[in-house]
N, C-alpha and C positions, 0 to 999 in steps of 0.2 A: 410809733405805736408800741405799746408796753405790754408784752404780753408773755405770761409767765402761765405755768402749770403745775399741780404738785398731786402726786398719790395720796389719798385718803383711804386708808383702811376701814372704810364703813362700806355697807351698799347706799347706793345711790337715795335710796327712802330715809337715808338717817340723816344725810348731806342735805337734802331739801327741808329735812324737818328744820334745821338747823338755820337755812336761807330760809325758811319762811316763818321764823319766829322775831318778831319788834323786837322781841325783849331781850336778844343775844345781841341784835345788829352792831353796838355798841362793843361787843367782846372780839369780834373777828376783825369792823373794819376799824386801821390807826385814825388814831386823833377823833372820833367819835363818842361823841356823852352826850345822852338824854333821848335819844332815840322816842318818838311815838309816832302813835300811827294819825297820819292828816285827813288822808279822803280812802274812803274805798277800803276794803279786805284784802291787807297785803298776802301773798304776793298776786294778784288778779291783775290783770291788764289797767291800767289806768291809774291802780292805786298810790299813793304814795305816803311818805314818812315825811317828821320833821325832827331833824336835829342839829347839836351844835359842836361845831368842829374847835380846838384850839391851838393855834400856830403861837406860843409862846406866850406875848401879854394879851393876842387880839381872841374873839371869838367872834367865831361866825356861825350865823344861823342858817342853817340848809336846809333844803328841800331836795328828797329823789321821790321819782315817778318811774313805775314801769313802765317801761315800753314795749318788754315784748316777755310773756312767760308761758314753756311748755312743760306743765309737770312730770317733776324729776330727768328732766335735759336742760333746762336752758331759762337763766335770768336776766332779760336785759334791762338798765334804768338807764333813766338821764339823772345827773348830779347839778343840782344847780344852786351855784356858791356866789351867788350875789356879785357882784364887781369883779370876780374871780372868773366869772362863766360858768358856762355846762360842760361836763364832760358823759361819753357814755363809756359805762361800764358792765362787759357783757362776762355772764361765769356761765361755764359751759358745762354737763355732766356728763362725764361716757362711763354706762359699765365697765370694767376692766377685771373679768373673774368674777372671783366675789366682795370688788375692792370698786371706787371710783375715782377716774381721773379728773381731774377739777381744770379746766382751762380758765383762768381769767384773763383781761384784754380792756385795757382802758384807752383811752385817746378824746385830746378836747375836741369840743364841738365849736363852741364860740365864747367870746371873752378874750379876757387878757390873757386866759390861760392856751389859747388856741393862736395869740398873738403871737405870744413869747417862748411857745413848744419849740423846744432845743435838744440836741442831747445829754446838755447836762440834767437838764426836766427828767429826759428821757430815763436817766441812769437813778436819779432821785425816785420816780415812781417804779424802776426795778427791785429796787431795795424796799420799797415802803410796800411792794406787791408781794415777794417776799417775806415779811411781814406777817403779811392780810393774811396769805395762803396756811403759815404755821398755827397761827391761832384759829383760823375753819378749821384744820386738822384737830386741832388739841378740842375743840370745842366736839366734833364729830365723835375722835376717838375715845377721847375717855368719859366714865360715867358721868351721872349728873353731880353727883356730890364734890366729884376731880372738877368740873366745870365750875360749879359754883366758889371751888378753893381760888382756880383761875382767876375768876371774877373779881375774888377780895384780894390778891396779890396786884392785880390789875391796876386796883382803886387804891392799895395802900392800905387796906383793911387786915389785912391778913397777921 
């Protein structure tokens, strides 16, 4: 199970703004482009997104669903990558001061990907969590205009 944490220099109200915006989902989590919303008021219990991941020449069309959300504490979905399976991936908020600590915690559920869970997987979603965690930072801490620069270096716009 993959489970990483990073200090965010926000309070925890800036962190959820950020987890509950469609239109960043895209800037925080890797390999994520096109993000919208499917059913429901993200982040609401039930609701979900649809987007499309790309692992090199393949793209894949995803779907996450909440499973479980207590505002500004706690985000859980299911990820679900077609032939790939579901995984759930759970971001935890704790005050810390006037700063928050961001717990994330992913682990398959079913598929291939819960088939072939290794710790080479294991060590691959350390890094790729890593990742996820610098860019919710960067996206929390800095202004909107520093976010949107992100966004275009992201995309190659910049």
């Amino acid at each position: 199970m993959a489970v990483r944490h990073r200090l965010i220099r926000k309070p925890p109200e800036e962190v959820w703004a950020v987890l509950s915006d469609v239109a960043k989902y895209g800037h925080w989590v890797v390999g994520t482009a096109h993000a919208e919303p499917d059913e429901g008021a993200w982040p609401e219990l039930g609701a979900s997104l649809r987007y499309e991941i790309k692992l090199g020449p393949v793209m894949l069309h995803n779907r996450t669903v909440v499973r479980r959300s207590e505002h500004l504490k706690a985000l859980e979905l299911e990820a679900d990558s077609g032939p790939l399976g579901t995984a759930r991936i759970a971001v935890e908020l704790r005050p810390w001061g006037e700063h928050t600590l961001v717990i994330f915690d992913e682990h398959p559920l079913s598929g291939l990907g819960g088939l072939f869970h290794n710790g080479l997987l294991e060590l691959a979603q350390q890094v790729r969590h890593r990742v996820v965690l610098r860019r919710l930072a960067r996206l929390c801490e800095q202004g909107s205009s520093e976010a949107t620069g992100f966004a275009l270096l992201k995309t190659g716009r910049a």
